[in-house]
KEZAMAR-901910 format. One record per residue: residue number from 1; x negated, y, z of N, C-alpha, C in turn. Coordinates in steps of 0.001 Angstrom, whole numbers, plus 500000, padded with zeros to 6 digits. Atoms other than C-alpha are relative to their C-alpha. Layout:
BEGIN
pos->NUM nX->X nY->Y nZ->Z caX->X caY->Y caZ->Z cX->X cY->Y cZ->Z
...
% end
This chain:
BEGIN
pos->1 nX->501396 nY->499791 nZ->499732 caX->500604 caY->483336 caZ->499560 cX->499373 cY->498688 cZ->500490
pos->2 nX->500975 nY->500790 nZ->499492 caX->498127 caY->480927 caZ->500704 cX->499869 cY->499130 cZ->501408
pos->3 nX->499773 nY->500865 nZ->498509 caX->498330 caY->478329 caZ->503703 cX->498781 cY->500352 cZ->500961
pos->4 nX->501858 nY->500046 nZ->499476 caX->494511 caY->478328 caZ->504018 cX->499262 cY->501108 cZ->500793
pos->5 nX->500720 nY->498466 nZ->499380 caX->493729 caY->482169 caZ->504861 cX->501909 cY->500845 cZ->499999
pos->6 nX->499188 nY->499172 nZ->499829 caX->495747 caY->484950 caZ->505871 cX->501011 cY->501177 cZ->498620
pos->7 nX->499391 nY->499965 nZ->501419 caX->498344 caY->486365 caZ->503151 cX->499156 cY->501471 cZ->499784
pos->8 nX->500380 nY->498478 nZ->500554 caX->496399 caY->490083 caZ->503314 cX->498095 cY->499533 cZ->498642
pos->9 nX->501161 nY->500512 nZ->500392 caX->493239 caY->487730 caZ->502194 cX->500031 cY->499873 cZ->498519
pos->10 nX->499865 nY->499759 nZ->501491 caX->494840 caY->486628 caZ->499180 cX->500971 cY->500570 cZ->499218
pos->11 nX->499319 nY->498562 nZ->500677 caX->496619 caY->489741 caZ->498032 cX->498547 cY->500573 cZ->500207
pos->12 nX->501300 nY->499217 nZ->500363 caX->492961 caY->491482 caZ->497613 cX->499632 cY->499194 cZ->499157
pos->13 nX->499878 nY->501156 nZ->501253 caX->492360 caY->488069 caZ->495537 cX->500195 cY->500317 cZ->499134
pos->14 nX->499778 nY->499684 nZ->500979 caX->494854 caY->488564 caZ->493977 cX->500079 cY->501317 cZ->498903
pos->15 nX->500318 nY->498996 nZ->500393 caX->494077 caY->492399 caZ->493218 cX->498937 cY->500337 cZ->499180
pos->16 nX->501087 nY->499902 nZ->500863 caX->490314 caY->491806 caZ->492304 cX->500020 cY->499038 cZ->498778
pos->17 nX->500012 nY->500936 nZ->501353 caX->491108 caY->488855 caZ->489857 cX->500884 cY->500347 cZ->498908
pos->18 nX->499692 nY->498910 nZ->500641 caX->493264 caY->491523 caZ->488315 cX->499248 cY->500713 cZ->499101
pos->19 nX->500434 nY->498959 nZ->500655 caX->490781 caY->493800 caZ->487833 cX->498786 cY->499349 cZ->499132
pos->20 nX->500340 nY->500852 nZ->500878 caX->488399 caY->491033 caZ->486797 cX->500296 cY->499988 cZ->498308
pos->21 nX->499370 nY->501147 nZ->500916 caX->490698 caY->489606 caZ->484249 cX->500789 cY->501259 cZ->499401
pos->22 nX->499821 nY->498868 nZ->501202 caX->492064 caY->493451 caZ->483037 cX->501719 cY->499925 cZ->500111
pos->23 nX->499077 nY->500391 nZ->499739 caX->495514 caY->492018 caZ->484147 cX->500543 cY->500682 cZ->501335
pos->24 nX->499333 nY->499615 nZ->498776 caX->498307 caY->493071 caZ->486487 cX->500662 cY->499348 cZ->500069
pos->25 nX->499401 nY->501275 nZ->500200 caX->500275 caY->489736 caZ->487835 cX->500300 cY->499865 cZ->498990
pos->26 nX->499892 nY->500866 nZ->501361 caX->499767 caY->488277 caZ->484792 cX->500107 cY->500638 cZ->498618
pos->27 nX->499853 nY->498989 nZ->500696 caX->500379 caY->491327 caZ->482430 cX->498602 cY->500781 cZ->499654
pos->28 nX->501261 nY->498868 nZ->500858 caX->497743 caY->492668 caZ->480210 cX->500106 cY->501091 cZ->499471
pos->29 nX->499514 nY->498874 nZ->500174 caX->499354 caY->495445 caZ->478829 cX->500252 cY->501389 cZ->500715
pos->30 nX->499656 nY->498584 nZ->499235 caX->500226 caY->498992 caZ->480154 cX->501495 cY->499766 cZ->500133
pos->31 nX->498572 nY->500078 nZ->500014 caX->504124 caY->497932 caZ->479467 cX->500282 cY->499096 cZ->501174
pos->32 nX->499675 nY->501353 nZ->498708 caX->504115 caY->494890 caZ->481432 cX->499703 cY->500695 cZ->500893
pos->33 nX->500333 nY->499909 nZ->498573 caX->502086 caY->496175 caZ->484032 cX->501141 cY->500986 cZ->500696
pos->34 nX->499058 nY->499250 nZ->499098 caX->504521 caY->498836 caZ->484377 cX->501512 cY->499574 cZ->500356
pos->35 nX->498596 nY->500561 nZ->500158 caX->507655 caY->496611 caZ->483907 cX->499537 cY->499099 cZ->501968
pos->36 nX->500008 nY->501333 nZ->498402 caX->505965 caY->494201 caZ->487122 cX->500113 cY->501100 cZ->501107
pos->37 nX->500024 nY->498958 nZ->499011 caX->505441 caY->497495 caZ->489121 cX->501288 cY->500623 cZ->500010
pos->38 nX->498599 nY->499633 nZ->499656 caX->509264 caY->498775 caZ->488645 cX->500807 cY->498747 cZ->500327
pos->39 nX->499576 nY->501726 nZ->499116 caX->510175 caY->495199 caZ->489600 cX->499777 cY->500050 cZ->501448
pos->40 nX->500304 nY->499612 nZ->498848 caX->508181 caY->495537 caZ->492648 cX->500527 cY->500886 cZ->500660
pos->41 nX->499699 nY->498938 nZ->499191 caX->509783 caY->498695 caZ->493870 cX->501362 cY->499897 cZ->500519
pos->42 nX->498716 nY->500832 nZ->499454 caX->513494 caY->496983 caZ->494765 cX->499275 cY->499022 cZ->501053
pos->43 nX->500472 nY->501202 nZ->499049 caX->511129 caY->494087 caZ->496626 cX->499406 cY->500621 cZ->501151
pos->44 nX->500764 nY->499305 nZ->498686 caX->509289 caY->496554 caZ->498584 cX->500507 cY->501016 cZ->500618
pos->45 nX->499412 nY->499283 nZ->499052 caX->511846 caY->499189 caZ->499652 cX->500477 cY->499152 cZ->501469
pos->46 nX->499308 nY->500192 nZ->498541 caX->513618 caY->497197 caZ->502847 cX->498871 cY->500511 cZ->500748
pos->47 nX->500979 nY->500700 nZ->498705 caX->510030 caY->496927 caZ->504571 cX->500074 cY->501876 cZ->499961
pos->48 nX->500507 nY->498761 nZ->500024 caX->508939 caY->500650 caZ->503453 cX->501235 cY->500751 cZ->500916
pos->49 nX->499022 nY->499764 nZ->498937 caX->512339 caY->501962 caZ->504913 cX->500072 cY->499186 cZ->501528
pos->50 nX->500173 nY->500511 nZ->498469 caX->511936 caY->499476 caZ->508087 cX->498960 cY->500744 cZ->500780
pos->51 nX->501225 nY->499486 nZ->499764 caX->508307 caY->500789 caZ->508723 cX->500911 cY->501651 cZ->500613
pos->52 nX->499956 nY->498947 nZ->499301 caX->509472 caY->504245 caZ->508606 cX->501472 cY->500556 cZ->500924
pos->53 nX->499028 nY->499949 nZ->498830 caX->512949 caY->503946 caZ->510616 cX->499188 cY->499335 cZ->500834
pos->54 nX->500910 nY->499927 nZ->498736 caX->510757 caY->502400 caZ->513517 cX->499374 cY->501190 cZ->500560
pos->55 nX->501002 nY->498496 nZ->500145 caX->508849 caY->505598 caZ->513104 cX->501187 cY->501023 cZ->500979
pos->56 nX->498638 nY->498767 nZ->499853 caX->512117 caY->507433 caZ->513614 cX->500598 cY->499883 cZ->501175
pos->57 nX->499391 nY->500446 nZ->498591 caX->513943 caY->505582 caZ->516334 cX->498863 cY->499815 cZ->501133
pos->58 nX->500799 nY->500270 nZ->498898 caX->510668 caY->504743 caZ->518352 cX->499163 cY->501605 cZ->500255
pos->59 nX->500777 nY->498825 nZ->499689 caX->508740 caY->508252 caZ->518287 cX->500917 cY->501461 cZ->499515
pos->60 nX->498999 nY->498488 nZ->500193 caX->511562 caY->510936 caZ->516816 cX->501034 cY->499983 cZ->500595
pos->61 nX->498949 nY->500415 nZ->499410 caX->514389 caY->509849 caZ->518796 cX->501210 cY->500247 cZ->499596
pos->62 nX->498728 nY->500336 nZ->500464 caX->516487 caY->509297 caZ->516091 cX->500232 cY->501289 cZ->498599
pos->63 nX->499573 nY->499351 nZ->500832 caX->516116 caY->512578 caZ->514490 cX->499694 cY->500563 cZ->498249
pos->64 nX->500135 nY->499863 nZ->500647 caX->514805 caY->511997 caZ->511665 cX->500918 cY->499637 cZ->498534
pos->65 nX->499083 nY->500491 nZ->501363 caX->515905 caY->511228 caZ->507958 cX->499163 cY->499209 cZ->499137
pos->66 nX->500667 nY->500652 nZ->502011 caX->514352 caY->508347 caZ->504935 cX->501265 cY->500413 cZ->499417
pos->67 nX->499524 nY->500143 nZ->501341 caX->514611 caY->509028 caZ->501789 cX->499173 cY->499442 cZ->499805
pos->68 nX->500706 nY->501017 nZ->501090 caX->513647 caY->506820 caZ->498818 cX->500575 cY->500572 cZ->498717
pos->69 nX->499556 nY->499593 nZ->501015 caX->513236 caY->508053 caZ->495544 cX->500739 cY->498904 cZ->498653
pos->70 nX->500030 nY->501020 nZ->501380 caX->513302 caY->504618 caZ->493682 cX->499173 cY->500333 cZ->498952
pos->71 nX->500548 nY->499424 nZ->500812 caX->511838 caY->504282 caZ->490790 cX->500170 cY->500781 cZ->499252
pos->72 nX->499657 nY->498700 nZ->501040 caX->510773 caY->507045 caZ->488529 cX->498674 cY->500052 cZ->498966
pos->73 nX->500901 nY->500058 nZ->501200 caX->508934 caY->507344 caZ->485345 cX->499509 cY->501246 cZ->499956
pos->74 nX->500423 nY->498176 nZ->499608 caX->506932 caY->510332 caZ->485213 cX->498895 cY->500197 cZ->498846
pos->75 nX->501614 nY->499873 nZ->500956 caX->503930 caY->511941 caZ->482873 cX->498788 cY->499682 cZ->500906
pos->76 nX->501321 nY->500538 nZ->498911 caX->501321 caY->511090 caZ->485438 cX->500278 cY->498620 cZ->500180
pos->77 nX->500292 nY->501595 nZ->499955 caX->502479 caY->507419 caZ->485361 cX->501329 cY->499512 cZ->501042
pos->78 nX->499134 nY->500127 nZ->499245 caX->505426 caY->505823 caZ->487489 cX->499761 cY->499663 cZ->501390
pos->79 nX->500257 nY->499530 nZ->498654 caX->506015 caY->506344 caZ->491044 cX->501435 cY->499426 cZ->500577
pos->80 nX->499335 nY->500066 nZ->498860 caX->507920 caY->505817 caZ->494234 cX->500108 cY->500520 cZ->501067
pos->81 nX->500568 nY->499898 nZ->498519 caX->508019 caY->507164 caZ->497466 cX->501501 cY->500118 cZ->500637
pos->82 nX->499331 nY->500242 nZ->499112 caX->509511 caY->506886 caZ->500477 cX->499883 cY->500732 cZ->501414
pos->83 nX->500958 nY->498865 nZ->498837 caX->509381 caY->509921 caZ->503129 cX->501358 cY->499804 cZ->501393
pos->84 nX->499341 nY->500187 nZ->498421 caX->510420 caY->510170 caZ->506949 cX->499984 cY->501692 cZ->499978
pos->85 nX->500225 nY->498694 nZ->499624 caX->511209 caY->513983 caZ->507405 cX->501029 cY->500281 cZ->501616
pos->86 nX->499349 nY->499625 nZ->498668 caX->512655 caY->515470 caZ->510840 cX->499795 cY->502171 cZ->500404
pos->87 nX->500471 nY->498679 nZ->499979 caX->513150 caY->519034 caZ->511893 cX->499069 cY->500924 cZ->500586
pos->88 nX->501080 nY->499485 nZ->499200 caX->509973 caY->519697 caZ->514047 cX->498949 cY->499972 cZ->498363
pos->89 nX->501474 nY->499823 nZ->500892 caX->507733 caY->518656 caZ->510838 cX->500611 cY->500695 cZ->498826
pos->90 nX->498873 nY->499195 nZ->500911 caX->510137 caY->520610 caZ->508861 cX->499738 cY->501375 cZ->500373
pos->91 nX->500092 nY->498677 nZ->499183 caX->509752 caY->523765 caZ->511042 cX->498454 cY->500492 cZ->500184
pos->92 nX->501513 nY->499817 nZ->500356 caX->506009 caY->523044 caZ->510861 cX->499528 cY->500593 cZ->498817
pos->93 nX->500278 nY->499867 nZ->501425 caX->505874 caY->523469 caZ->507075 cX->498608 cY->498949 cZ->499487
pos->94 nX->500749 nY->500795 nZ->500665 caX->503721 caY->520291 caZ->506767 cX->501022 cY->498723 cZ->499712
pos->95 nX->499287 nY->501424 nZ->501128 caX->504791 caY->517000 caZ->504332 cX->500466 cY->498936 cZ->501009
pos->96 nX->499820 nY->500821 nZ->499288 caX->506793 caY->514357 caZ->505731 cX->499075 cY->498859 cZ->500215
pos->97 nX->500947 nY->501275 nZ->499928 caX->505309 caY->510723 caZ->506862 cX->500890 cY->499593 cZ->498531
pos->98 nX->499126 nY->500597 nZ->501411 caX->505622 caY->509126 caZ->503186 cX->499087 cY->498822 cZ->499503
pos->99 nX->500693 nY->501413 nZ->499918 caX->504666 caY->505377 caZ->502126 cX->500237 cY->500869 cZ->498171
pos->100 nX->500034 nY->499999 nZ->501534 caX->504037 caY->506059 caZ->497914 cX->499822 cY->498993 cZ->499160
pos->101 nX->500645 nY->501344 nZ->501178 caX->503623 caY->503302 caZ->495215 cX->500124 cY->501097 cZ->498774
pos->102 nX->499894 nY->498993 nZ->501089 caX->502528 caY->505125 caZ->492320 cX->498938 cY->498762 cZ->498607
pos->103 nX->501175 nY->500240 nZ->500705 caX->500364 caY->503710 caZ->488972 cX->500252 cY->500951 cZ->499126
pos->104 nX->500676 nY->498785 nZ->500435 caX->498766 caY->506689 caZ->487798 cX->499243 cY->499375 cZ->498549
pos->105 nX->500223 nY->500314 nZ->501188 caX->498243 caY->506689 caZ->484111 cX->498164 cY->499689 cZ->499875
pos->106 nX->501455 nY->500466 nZ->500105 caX->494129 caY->506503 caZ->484790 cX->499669 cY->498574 cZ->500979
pos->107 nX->499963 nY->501134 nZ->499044 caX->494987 caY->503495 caZ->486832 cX->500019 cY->498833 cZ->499431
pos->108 nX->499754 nY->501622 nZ->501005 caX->494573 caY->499883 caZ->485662 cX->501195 cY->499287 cZ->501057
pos->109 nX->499028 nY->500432 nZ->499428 caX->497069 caY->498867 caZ->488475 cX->500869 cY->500706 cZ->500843
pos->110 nX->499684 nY->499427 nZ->499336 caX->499624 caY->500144 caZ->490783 cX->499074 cY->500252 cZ->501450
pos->111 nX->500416 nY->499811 nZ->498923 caX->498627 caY->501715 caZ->494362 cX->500957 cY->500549 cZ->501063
pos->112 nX->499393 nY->498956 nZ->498859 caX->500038 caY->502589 caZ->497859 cX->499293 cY->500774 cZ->500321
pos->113 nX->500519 nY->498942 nZ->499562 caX->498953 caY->505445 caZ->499561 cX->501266 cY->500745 cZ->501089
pos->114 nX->499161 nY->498979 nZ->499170 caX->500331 caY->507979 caZ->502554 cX->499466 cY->501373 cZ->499394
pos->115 nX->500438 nY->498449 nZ->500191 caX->500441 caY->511651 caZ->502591 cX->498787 cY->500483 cZ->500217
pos->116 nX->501051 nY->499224 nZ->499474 caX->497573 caY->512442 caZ->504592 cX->498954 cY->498208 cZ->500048
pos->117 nX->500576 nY->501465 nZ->499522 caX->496221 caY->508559 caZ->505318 cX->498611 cY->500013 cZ->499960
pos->118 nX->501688 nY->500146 nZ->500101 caX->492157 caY->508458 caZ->505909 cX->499733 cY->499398 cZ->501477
pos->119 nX->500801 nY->500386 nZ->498757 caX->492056 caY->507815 caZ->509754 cX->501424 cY->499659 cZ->501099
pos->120 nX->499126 nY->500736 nZ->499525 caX->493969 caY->505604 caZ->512127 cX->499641 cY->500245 cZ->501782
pos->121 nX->499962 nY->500265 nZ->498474 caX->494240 caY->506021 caZ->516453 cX->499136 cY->498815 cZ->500677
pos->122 nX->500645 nY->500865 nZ->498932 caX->492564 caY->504187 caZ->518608 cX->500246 cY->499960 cZ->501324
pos->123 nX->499715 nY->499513 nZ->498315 caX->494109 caY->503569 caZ->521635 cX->500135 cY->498117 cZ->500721
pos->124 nX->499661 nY->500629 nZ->499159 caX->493028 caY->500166 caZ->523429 cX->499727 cY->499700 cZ->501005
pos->125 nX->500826 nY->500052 nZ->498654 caX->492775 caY->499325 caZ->526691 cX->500412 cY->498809 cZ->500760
pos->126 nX->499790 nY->501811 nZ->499335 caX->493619 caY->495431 caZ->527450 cX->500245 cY->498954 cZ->498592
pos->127 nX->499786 nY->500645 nZ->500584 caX->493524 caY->492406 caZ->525567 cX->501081 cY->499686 cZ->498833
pos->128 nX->498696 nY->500400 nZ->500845 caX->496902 caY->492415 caZ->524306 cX->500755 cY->501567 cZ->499262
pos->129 nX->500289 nY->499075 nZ->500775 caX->496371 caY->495785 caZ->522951 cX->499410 cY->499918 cZ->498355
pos->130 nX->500555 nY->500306 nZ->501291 caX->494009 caY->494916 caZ->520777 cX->499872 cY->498947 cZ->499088
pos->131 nX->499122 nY->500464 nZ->500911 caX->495701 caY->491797 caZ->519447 cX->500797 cY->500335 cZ->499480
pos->132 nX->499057 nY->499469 nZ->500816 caX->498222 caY->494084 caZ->518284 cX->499444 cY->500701 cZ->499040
pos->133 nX->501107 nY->498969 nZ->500877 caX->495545 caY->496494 caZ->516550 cX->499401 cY->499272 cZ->498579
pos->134 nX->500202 nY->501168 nZ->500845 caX->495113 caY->493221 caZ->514344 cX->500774 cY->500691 cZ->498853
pos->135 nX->499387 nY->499939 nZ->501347 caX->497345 caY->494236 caZ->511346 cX->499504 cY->501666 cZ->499586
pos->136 nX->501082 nY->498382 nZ->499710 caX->495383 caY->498075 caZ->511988 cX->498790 cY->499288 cZ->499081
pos->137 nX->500952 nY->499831 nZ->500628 caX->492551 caY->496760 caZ->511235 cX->499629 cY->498863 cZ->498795
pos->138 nX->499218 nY->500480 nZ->501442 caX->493740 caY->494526 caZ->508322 cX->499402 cY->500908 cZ->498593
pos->139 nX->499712 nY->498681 nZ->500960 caX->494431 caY->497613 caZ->506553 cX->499017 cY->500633 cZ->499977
pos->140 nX->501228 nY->498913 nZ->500467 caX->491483 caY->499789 caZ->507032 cX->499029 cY->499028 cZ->499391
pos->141 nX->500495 nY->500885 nZ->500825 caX->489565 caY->496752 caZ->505999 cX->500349 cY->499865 cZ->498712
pos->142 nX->499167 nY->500343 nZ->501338 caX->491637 caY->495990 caZ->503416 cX->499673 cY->501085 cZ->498915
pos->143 nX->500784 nY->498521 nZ->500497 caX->491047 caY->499689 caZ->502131 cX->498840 cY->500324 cZ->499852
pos->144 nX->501811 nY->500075 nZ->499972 caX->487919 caY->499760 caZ->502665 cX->499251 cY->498926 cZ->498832
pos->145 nX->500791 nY->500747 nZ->500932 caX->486670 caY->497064 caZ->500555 cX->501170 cY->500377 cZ->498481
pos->146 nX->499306 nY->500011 nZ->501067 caX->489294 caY->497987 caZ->498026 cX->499350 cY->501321 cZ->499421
pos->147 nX->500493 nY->498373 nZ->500249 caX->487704 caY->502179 caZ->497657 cX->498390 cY->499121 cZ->499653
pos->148 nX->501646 nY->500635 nZ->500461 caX->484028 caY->500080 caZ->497571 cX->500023 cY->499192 cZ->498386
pos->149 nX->499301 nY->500706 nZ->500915 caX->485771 caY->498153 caZ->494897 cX->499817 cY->501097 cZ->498792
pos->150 nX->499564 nY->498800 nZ->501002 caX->486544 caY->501462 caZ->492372 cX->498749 cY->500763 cZ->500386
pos->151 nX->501827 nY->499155 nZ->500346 caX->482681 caY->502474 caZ->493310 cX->499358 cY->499423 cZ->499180
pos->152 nX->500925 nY->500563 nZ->500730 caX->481018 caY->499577 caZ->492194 cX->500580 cY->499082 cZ->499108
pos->153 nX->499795 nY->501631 nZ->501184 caX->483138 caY->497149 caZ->490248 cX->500590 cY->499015 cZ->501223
pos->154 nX->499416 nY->501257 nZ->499429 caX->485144 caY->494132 caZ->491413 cX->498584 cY->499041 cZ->499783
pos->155 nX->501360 nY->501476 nZ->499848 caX->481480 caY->492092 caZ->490688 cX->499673 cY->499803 cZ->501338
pos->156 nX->500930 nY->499822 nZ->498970 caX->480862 caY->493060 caZ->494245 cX->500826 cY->498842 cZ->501022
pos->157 nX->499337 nY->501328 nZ->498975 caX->483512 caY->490362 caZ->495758 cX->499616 cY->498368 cZ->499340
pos->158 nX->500294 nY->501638 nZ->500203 caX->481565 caY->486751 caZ->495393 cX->500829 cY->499600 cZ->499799
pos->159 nX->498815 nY->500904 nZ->500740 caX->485127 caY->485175 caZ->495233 cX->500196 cY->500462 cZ->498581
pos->160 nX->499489 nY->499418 nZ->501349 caX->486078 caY->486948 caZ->492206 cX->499246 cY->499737 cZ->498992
pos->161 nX->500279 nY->500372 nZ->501283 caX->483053 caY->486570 caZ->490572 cX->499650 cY->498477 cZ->500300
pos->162 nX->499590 nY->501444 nZ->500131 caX->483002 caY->482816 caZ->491514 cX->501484 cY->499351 cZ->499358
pos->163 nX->499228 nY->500349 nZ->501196 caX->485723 caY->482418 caZ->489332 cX->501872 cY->500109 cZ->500542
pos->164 nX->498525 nY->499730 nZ->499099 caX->489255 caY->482987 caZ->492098 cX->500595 cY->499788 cZ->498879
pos->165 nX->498552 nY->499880 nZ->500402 caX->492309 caY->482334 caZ->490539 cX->501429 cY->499582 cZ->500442
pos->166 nX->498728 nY->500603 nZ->499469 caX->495537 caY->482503 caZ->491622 cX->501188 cY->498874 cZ->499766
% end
């Protein structure tokens, strides 16, 4: 990624000069794109399993379980996920915590997504709180201009249409 800005800066870059350019890293096709996205899903399990063992050892105390499906080819388009289940949300009868990479056949690129994901905690109350809340609000940013993105068009990020390329 980039020396100059922060790497979440140019990974949206490189997402809208994608959608720009009709391309998925570098892949114009539906084959490629899906060959770079089952590529991706070996590079991005450790973190997705780290993420949600933290989950497990810091707030279930241990008793939970990941799974990972790996990849899978599907009629809706190929997918991934990666769920945290335990026996309280088990006994609940609601869905585990689950990180997804999916590209959905009406999709021009892959996407993450959670189970339920729309709204994030808020809990700070000193300085060094809300330097941690930093990679929080990353992400809802990040999301946020990415859902504004699939309203109006990638024309709406000046870099992109000033000509970005990675």
């Amino acid at each position: 990624m980039s020396e100059a800005q922060p790497d979440y800066i140019t990974q949206l870059l490189h997402h809208f000069a994608d959608l720009r350019d009709g391309t998925h890293g570098g892949a114009a096709d539906r084959a490629g794109k899906e060959r770079r996205f089952e590529v991706a899903i070996p590079l991005i399990d450790p973190f997705a399993r780290q993420a949600l063992g933290e989950i497990n050892v810091g707030l279930l105390g241990g008793t939970g379980e990941v799974r990972a499906s790996g990849f899978q080819p599907g009629a809706e388009g190929p997918a991934a996920t990666w769920t945290l289940a335990w026996p309280k949300q088990q006994a609940a009868a609601i869905s585990p915590v689950t990180i997804r990479a999916y590209y959905g056949q009406a999709n021009s690129h892959p996407h993450l997504r959670g189970a339920t994901v729309g709204d994030w905690p808020l809990n700070v109350f000193d300085a060094r709180q809300a330097a941690a809340a930093l990679p929080t609000f990353r992400a809802i940013a990040s999301a946020d201009l990415h859902n504004l993105v699939f309203q109006a068009g990638w024309h709406i990020v000046p870099a992109i249409t000033a000509g970005w390329t990675p």
